[in-house]
C-alpha positions as CSV (number, residue, x, y, z in Angstrom):
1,X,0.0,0.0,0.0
2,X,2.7,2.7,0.7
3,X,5.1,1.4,-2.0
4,X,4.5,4.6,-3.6
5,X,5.2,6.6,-0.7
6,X,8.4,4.6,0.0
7,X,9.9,5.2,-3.2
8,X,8.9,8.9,-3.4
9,X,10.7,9.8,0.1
10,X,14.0,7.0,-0.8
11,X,14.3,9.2,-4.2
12,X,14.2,12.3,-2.1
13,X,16.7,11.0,1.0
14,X,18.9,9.6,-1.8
15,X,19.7,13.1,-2.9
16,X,20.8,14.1,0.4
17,X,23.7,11.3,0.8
18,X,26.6,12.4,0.3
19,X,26.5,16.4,1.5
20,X,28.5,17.4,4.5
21,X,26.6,20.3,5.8
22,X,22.7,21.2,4.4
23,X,21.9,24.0,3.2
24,X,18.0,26.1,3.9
25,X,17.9,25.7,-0.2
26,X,18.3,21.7,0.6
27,X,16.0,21.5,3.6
28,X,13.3,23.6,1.2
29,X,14.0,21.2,-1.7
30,X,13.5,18.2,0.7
31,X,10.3,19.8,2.3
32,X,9.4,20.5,-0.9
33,X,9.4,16.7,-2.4
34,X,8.2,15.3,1.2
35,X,4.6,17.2,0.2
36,X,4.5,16.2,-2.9
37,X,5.1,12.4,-1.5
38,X,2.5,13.2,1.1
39,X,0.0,14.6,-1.3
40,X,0.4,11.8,-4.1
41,X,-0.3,9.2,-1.2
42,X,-3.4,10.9,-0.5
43,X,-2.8,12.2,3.0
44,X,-5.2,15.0,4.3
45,X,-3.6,18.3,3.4
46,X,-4.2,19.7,7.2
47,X,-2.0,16.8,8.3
48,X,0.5,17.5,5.1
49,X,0.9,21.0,6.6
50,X,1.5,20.2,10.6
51,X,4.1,17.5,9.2
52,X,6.1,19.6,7.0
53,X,6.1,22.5,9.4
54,X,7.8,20.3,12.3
55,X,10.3,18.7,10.0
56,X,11.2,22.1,8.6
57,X,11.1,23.9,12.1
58,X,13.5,20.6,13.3
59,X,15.6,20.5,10.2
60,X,16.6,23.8,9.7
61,X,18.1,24.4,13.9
62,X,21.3,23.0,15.8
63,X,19.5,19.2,15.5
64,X,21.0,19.4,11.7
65,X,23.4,21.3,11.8
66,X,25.4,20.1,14.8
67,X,25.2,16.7,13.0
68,X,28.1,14.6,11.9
69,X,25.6,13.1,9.0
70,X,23.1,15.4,8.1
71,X,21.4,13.3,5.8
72,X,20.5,10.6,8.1
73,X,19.2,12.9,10.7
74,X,17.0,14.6,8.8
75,X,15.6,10.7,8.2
76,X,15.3,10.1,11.9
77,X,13.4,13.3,12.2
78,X,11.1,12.3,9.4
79,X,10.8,9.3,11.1
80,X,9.8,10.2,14.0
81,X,7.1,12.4,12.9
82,X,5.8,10.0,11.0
83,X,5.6,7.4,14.0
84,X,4.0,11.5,15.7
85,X,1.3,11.4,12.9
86,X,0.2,7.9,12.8
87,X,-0.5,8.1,16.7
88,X,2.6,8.2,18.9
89,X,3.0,5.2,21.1
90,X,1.0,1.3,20.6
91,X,-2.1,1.6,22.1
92,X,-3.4,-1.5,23.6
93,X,-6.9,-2.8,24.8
94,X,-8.5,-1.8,27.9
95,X,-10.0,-4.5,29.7
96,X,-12.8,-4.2,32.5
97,X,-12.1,-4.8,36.0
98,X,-14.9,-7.3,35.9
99,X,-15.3,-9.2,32.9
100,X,-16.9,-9.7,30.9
101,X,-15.3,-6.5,28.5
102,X,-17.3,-5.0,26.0
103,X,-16.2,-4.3,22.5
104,X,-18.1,-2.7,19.8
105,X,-17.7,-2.7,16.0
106,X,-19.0,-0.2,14.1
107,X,-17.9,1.2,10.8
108,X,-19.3,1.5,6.9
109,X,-21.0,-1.0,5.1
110,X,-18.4,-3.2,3.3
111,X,-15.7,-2.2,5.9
112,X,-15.0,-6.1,6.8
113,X,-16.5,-5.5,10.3
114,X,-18.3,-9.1,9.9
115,X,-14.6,-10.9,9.0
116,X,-12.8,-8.5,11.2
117,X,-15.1,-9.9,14.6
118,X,-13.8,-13.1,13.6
119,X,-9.9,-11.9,13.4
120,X,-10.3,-10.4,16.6
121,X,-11.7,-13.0,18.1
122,X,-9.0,-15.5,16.8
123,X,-6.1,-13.4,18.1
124,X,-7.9,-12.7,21.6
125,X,-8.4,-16.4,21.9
126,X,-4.5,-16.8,21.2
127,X,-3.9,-14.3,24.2
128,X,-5.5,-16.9,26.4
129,X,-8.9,-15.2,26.4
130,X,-12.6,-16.6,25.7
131,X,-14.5,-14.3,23.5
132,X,-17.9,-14.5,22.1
133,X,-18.6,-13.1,19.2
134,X,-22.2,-11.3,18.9
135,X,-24.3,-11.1,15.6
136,X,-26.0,-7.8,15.5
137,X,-26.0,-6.9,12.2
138,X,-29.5,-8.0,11.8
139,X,-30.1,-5.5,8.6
140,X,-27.9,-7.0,5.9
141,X,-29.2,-10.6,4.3
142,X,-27.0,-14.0,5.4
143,X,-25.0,-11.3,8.0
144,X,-26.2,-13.4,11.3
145,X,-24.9,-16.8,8.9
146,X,-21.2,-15.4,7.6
147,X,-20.6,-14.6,11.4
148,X,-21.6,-18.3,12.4
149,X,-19.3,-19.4,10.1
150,X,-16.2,-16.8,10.8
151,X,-16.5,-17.7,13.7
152,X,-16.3,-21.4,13.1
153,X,-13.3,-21.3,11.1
154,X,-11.8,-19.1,14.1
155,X,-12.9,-21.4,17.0
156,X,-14.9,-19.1,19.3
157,X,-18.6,-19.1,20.4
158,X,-20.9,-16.8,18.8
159,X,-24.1,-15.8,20.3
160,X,-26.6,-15.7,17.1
161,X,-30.3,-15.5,18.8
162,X,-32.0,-14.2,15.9
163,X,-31.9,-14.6,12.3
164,X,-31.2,-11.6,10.8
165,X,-32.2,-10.9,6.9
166,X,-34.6,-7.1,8.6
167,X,-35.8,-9.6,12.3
168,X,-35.0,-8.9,15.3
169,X,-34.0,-6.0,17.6
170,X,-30.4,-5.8,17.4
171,X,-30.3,-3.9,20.9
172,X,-31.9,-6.3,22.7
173,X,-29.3,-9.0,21.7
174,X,-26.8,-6.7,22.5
175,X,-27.9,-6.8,25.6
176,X,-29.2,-10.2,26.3
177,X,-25.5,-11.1,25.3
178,X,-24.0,-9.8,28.4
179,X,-25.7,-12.0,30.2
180,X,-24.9,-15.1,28.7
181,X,-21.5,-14.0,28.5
182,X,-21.4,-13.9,32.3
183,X,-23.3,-17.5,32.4
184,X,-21.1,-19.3,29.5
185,X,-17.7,-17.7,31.1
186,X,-17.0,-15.6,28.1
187,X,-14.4,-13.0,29.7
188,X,-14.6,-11.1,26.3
189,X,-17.7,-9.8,23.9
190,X,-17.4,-8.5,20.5
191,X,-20.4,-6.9,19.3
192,X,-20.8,-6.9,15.1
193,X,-23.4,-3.9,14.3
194,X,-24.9,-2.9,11.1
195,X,-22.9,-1.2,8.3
196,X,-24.2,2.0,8.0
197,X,-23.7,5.2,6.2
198,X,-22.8,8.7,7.7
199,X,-25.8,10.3,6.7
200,X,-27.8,7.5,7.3
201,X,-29.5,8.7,10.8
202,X,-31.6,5.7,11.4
203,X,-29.1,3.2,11.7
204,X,-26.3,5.7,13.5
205,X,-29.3,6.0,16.2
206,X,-29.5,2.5,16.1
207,X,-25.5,2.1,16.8
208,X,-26.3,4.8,19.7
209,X,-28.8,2.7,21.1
210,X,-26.6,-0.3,21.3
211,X,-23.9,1.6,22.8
212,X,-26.2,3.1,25.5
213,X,-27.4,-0.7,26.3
214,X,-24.5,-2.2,26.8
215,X,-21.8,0.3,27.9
216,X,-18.9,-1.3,26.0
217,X,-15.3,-1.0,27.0
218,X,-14.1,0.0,23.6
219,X,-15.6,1.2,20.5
220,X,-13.6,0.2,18.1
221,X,-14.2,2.3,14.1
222,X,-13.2,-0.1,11.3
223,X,-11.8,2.0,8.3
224,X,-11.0,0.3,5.1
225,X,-7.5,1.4,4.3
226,X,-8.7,2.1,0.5
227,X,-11.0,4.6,0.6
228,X,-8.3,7.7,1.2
229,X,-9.6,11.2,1.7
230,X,-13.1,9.9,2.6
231,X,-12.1,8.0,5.4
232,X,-11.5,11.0,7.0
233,X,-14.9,12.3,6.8
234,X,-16.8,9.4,7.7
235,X,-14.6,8.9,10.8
236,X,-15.6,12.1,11.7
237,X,-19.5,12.0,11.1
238,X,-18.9,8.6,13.6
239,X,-17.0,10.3,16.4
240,X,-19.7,12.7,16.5
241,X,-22.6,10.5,15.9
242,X,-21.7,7.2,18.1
243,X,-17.9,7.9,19.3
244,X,-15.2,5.7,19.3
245,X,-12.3,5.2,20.8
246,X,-9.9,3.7,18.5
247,X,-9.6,2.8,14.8
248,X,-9.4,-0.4,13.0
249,X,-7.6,0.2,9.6
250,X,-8.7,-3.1,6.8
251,X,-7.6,-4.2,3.8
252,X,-4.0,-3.1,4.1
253,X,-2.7,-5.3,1.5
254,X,-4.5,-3.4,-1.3
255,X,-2.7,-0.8,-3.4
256,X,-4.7,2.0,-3.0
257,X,-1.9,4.9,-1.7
258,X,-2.6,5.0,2.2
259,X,-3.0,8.2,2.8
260,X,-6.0,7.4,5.4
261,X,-3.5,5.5,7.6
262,X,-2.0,8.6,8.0
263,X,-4.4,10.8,8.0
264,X,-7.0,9.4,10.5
265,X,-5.1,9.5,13.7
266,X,-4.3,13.6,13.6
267,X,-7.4,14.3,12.2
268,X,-9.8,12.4,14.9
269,X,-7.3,12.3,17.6
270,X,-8.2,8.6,18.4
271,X,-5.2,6.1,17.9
272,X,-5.3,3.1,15.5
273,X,-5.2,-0.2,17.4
274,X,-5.4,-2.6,15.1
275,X,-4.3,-3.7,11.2
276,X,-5.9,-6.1,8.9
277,X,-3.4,-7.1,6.0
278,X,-5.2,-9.8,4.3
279,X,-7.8,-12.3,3.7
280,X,-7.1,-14.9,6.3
281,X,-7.8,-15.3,10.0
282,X,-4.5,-14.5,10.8
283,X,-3.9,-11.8,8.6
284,X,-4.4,-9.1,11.8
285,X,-2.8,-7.5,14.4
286,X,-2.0,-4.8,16.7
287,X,-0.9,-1.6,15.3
288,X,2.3,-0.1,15.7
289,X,3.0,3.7,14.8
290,X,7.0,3.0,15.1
291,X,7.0,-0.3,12.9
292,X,4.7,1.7,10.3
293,X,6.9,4.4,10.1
294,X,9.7,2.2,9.5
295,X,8.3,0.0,6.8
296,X,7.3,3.6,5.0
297,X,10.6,4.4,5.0
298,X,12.2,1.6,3.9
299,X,14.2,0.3,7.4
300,X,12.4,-2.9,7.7
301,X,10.4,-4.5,10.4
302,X,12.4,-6.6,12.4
303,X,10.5,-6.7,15.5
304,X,7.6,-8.0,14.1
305,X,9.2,-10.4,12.1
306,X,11.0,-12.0,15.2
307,X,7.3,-11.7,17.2
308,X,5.8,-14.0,13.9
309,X,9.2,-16.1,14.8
310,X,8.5,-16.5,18.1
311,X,4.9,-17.3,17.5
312,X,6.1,-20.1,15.0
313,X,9.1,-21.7,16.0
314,X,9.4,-24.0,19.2
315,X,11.6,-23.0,21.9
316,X,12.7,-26.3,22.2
317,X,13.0,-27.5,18.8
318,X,15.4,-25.0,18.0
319,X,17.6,-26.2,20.8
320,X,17.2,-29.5,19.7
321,X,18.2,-28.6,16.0
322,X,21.1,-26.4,17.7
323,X,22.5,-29.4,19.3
324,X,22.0,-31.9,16.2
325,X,24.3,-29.3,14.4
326,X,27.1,-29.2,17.2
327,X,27.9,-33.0,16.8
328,X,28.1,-32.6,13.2
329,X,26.9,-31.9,9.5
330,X,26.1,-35.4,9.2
331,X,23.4,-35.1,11.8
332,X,21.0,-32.9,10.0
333,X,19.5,-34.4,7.7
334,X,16.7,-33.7,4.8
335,X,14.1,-34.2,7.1
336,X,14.9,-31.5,9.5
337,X,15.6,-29.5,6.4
338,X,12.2,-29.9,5.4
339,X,10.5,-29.2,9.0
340,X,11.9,-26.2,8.8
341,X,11.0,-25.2,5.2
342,X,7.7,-26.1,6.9
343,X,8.2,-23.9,9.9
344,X,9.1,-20.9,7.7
345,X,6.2,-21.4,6.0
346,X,3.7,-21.1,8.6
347,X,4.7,-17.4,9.4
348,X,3.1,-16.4,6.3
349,X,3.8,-15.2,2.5
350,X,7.8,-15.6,1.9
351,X,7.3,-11.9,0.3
352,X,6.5,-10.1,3.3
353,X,8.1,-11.8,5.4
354,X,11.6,-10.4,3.2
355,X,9.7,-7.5,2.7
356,X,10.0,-7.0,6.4
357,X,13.9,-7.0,6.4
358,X,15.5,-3.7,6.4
359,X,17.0,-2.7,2.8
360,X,14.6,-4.9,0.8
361,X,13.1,-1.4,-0.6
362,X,15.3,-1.7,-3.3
363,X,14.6,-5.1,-4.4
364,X,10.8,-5.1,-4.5
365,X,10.5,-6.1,-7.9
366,X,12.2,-9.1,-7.5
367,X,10.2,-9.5,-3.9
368,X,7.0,-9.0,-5.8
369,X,7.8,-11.4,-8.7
370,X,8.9,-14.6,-6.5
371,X,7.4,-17.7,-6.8
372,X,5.9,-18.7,-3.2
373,X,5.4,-21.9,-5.3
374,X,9.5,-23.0,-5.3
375,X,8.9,-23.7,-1.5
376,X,6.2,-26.6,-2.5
377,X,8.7,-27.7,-5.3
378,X,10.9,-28.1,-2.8
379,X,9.3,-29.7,0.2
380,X,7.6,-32.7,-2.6
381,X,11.1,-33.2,-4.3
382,X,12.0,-34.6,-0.5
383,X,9.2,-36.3,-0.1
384,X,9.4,-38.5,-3.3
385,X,12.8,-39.6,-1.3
386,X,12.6,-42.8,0.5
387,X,13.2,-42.3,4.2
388,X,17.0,-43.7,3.7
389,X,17.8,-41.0,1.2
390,X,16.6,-38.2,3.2
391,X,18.8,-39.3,6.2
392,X,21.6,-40.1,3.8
393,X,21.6,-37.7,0.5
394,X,25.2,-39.0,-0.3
395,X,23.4,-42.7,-1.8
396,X,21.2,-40.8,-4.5
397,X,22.7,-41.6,-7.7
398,X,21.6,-41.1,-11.3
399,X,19.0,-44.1,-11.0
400,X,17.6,-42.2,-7.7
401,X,17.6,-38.9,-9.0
402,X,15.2,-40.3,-11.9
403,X,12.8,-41.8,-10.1
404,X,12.8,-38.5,-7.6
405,X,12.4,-35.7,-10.5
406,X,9.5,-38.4,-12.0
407,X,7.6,-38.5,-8.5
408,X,7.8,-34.9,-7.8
409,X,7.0,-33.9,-11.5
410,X,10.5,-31.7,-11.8
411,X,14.1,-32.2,-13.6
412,X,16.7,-34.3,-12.8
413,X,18.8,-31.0,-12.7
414,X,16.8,-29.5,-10.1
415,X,16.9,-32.9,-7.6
416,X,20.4,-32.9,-8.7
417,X,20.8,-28.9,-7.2
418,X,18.7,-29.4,-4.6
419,X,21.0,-32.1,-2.9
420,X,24.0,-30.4,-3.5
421,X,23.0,-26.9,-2.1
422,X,21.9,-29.2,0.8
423,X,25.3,-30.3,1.6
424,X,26.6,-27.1,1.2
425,X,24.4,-25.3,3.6
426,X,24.9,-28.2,5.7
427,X,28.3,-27.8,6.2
428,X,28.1,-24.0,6.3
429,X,25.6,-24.4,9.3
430,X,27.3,-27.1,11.3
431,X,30.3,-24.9,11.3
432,X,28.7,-22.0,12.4
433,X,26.6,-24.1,15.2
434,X,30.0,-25.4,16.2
435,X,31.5,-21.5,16.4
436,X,33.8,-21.6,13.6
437,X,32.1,-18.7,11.6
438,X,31.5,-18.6,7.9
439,X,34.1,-21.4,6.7
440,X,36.6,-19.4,4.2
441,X,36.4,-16.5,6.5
442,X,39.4,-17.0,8.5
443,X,40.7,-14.9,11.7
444,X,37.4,-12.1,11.2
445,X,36.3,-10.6,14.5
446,X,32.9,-12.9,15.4
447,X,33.4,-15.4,12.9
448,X,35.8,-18.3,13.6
449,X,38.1,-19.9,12.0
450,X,41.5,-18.5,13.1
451,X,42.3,-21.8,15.3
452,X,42.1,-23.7,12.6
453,X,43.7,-21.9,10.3
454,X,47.1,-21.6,12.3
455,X,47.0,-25.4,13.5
456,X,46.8,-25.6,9.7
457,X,49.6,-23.2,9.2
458,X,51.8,-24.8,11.8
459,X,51.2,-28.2,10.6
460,X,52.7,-27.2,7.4
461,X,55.4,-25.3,8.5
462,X,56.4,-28.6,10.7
463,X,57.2,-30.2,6.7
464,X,58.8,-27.7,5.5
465,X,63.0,-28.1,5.1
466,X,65.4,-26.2,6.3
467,X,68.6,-24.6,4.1
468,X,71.3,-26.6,5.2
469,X,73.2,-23.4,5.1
470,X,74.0,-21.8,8.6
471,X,74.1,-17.7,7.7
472,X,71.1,-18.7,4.9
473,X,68.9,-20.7,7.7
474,X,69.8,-17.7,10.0
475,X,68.6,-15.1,7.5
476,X,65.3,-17.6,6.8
477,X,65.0,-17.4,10.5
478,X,64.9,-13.7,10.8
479,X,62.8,-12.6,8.0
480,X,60.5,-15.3,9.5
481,X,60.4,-14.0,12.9
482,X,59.7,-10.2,11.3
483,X,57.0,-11.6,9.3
484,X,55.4,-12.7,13.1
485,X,55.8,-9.2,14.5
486,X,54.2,-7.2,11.4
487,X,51.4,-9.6,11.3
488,X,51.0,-9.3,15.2
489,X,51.2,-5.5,15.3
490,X,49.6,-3.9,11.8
491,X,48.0,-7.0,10.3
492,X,45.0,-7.7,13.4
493,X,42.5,-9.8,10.7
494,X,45.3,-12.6,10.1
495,X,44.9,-11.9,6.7
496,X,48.8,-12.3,4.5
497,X,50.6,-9.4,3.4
498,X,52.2,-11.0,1.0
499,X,49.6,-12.9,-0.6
500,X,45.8,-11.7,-1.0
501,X,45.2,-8.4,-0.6
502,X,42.1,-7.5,2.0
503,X,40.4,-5.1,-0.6
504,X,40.8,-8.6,-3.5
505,X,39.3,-10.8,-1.2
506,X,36.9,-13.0,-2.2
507,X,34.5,-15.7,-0.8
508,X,35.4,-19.4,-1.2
509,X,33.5,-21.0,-4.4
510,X,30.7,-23.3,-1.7
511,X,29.9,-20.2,-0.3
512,X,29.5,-18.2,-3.4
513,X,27.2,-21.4,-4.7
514,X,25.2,-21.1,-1.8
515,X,24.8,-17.7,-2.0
516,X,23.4,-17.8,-5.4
């Protein structure tokens, strides 16, 4: 969604590399193409003009100026007035002091409130709560039935007493709800109202009504992410109307240009809690200003990506993989490749889960055109193999590879690569596990290797002969010992000074292969 965005302000940054000291021209230039940026994203011009007034007021005092890299700190500044403008600091839930807690939906028809109930729910229940979903939305035909079944697919009760299709008295199931919330031990109800229009006074009375009868903890406006300028509009016509407390933004996988994200916050003053970014269950949650602002501007998010990790992975079957590789390559074997393929998989789309690592701005093309298919390829090439290939790759000969391209429907090549990347990785992994560093990467700070390479180095010096010469052997000696000292004192990496220059170096061919 903010790919556009992104691009506009990298453009603009990229111009400002390389200058010592800016000058009020640059910082007007810069303002300049940040408002254009802001504009062509769709952002409410009130909110444009607060924004670019801070950054100019903070760019052009001692905060730049005073900087050893002006460049980058006019990014942090941007930055953080971005994370200012989409809502500060992560707002979280409230919860009642006696449950159960109340939480209302409410929003414009087509918004994804019905689907968005469900998300909730799902990610509430994986906080180790029990909530109920509420059906409501008694105006819209088969509303009362897609709830039933969102709520299915995410495994939490619903409370459905009507239904629906223009039955029923949507206030008095709001409020009979409570009740059997308290009765069924449901600490948390989510209430799915009506989609209704602005202007549409009947039904905002009706949301009103609910509100009144029920007293929820939280009001919670879902805003689809694609509707832009409007968004701000409507959000207002709600605050006034019903009131809420905090903002829901959907869709926000589309490619419409985000400018109500950043727009809705300032303009209503109520904080966005929550993100839906695609069609699935798990496609939601909570919003953060700082990880937003980042993403926008191209840094990544690496916090989320190690909170989908930590979701994902098994505490103890990383250990457990951690120690297979300590005693050895030979020890991991295909299947545990495969389980964690698998693992990876779960988090999500391989795309945005690389889209959230910091510089992967500049490859988006490449992000956008990779084939989440190669994974599948993958994981069926090892499960044509019999069990005895996958815990010993080195038997697969020609014969094998055959039969394994003709079970998973590829090449021979590609069974043929897969194996041997395999064994490469395999051994590049086990040494790492084992804390030798990247192998070829001898004596580097963090990485390993230097033990080896001198027991190497003194093994062969052991062979090598001496002149039989006394003044020659002497003189061998010598040059020998001053070789020691230079390396000791000006040479800290272990790298030769007479052999491979540091700025020449290159990585050993299995790594390179690996790499590729």
């Amino acid at each position: 969604m903010f790919d556009t965005l992104s691009d506009r302000l990298a453009s603009t940054f990229k111009n400002l590399r390389g200058k010592g000291r800016l000058s009020e021209a640059d910082i007007d230039a810069t303002a300049r193409e940040i408002r254009i940026a802001l504009l062509e994203a769709d952002v409410a011009l009130p909110v444009v003009r607060a924004f670019i007034k801070q950054v100019k007021e903070r760019a052009t005092g001692s905060e730049v100026s005073q900087a050893l890299n002006p460049a980058q700190q006019v990014i942090k500044i941007v930055n953080e007035e971005l994370v200012g403008i989409l809502g500060g600091e992560t707002r979280r839930l409230r919860f009642a002091k006696t449950p159960p807690t109340v939480i209302m939906l409410a929003g414009l028809q087509g918004a994804g409130k019905t689907t968005l109930a469900g998300k909730l729910g799902r990610w509430l229940k994986a906080q180790g709560h029990a909530p109920l979903l509420v059906a409501c939305d008694l105006q819209r035909p088969n509303a009362v039935n897609q709830l039933s079944v969102v709520a299915e697919r995410a495994g939490v009760a619903v409370y459905a007493p009507e239904p629906g299709n223009g039955t029923g008295d949507p206030v008095k199931v709001a409020k009979d709800s409570i009740e059997f919330a308290r009765g069924k031990q449901h600490d948390v109800v989510i209430v799915d109202t009506a989609g209704r229009l602005g202007i549409d006074q009947e039904l905002m009375q009706q949301a009103a009504d609910i509100r009144d009868a029920v007293s929820p903890d939280e009001i919670l406006f879902i805003v689809d992410a694609m509707i832009g300028q409007d968004a701000v509009n409507t959000a207002e016509a709600f605050r006034d109307g019903v009131g809420f407390d905090g903002v829901v933004l959907s869709k926000l996988d589309g490619d419409a240009r985000g400018g109500a994200a950043l727009s809705i916050a300032h303009v209503t003053g109520k904080q966005i809690m929550f993100a839906s970014n695609g069609e699935k269950l798990d496609d939601f949650d909570a919003f953060h200003p700082d990880r937003m602002a980042s993403r926008i501007l191209g840094m990544g998010d690496m916090l989320s990506l190690i909170e989908k990790a930590e979701q994902t992975f098994s505490q103890a079957e990383a250990e457990k993989m951690a120690a297979k590789l300590q005693k050895g390559p030979k020890e991991f074997t295909l299947d545990d490749f495969l389980a964690q393929m698998e693992q990876v998989r779960k988090m999500g789309s391989i795309s945005k889960l690389l889209g959230m690592l910091p510089g992967m701005g500049q490859m988006k093309d490449q992000i956008n055109n990779l084939d989440e298919r190669e994974v599948d390829r993958t994981a069926a090439v090892i499960k044509s193999m019999t069990p005895a290939e996958r815990q010993e790759p080195t038997i697969i000969n020609g014969s094998r590879r055959a039969r394994i391209a003709k079970g998973s429907g590829v090449d021979v090549s590609t069974v043929k690569n897969l194996v041997e990347r395999f064994f490469e990785a395999r051994k590049m992994m086990s040494k790492m596990a084992q804390g030798g560093g990247m192998p070829g990467m001898p004596g580097m700070p963090g990485m390993g290797g230097g033990a080896a390479r001198k027991k190497k180095q003194v093994k062969q010096a052991k062979g090598k002969r001496k002149s039989g010469n006394p003044m020659k052997r002497k003189a061998e000696e010598e040059a020998a010992a001053a070789r020691r000292e230079a390396a000791e004192a000006g040479n800290p990496l272990g790298l030769p000074q007479g052999g491979q220059d540091p700025q020449n170096f290159e990585l050993p061919d299995e790594f390179k292969k690996f790499m590729s």
